[in-house]
C-alpha positions as CSV (number, residue, x, y, z in Angstrom):
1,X,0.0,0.0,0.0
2,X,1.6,3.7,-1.0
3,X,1.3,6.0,1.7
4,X,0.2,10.1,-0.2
5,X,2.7,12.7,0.7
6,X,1.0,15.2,3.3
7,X,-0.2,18.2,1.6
8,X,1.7,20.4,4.3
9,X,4.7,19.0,6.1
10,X,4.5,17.4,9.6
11,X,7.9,18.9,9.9
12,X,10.9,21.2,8.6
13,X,13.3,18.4,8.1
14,X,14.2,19.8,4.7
15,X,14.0,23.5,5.7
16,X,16.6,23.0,8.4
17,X,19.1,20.2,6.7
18,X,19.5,23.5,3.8
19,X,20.1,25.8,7.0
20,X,23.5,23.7,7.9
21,X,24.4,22.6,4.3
22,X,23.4,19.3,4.7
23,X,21.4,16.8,2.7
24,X,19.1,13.6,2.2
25,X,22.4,11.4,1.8
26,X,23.6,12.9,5.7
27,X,20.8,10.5,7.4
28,X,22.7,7.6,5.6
29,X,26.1,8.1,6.1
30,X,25.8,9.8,9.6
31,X,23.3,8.3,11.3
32,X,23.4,4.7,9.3
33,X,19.9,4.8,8.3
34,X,19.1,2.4,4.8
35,X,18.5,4.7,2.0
36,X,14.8,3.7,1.7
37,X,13.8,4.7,5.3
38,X,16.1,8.1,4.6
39,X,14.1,8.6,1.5
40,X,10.6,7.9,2.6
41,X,11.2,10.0,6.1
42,X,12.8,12.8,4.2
43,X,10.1,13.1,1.5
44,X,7.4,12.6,4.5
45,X,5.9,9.5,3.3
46,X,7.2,7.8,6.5
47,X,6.6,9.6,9.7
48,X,9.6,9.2,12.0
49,X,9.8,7.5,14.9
50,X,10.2,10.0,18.3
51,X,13.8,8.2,18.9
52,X,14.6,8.9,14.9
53,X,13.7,12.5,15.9
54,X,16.0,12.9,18.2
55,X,18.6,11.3,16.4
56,X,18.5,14.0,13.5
57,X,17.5,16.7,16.1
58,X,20.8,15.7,17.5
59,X,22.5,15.7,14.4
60,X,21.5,19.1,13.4
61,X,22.3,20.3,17.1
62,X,18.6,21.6,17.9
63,X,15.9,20.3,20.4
64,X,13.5,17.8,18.6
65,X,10.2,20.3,19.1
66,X,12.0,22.7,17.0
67,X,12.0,20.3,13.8
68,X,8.2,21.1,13.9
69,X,8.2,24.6,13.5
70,X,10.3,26.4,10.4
71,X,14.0,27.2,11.1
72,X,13.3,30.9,10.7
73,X,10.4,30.9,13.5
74,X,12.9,28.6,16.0
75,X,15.5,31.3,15.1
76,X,13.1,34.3,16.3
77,X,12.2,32.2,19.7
78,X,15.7,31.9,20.2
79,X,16.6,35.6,20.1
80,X,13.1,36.3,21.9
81,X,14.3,33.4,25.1
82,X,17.5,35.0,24.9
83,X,16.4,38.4,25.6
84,X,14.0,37.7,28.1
85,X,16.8,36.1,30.5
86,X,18.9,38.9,29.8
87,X,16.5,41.8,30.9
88,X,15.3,39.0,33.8
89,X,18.7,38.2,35.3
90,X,19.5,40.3,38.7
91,X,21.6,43.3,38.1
92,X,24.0,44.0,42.1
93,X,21.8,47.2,42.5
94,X,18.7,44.6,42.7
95,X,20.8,41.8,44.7
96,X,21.4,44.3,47.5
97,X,18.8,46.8,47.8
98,X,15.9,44.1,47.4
99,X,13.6,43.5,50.1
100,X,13.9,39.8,51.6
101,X,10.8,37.8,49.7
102,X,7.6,37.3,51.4
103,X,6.1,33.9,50.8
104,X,2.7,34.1,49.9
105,X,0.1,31.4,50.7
106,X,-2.7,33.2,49.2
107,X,-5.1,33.9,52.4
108,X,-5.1,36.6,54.9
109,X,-4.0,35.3,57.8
């Protein structure tokens, strides 16, 4: 039986193989996959397995959640995470002057 070839991709596979110069022939020789399952996985006919995932997540040096979501978009959450624990770490000035916290337990007494 011939599995169709989603109309939208379950993932960016292809999209983030072009962003590190790599291609299809890279799940053969560096993760020792058979040329059929690198084939049918890379043109989505064959959904990959979560341990497959994070094998080419791995590969490509990115966590497996960001294969579903376009390299470009992964970039922007990057710069976005990065920037938010920048402007949230503690500065000395807020080390030393800041008042000792107060555990709240959410009733009035």
């Amino acid at each position: 039986m011939k599995m169709a070839t989603p109309e939208r991709p379950l993932w960016y596979l292809q999209e983030w193989f072009a962003t590190q110069g790599r291609i299809q022939r890279d799940l053969i020789t560096k993760l020792d996959w058979l040329p059929a399952k690198a084939n049918k996985v890379w043109h989505g006919v064959q959904i990959a397995k979560l341990d497959e995932v994070a094998e080419i997540a791995d590969l490509l040096n990115i966590a497996p959640w960001e294969l579903l979501m376009h390299p470009e978009e992964a970039m922007r959450l990057r710069r976005m995470r990065s920037v938010i624990e920048e402007v949230a770490q503690p500065t000395p000035a807020t080390q030393l002057g800041a008042p000792p916290a107060v555990r709240r337990t959410g009733t009035s007494g």
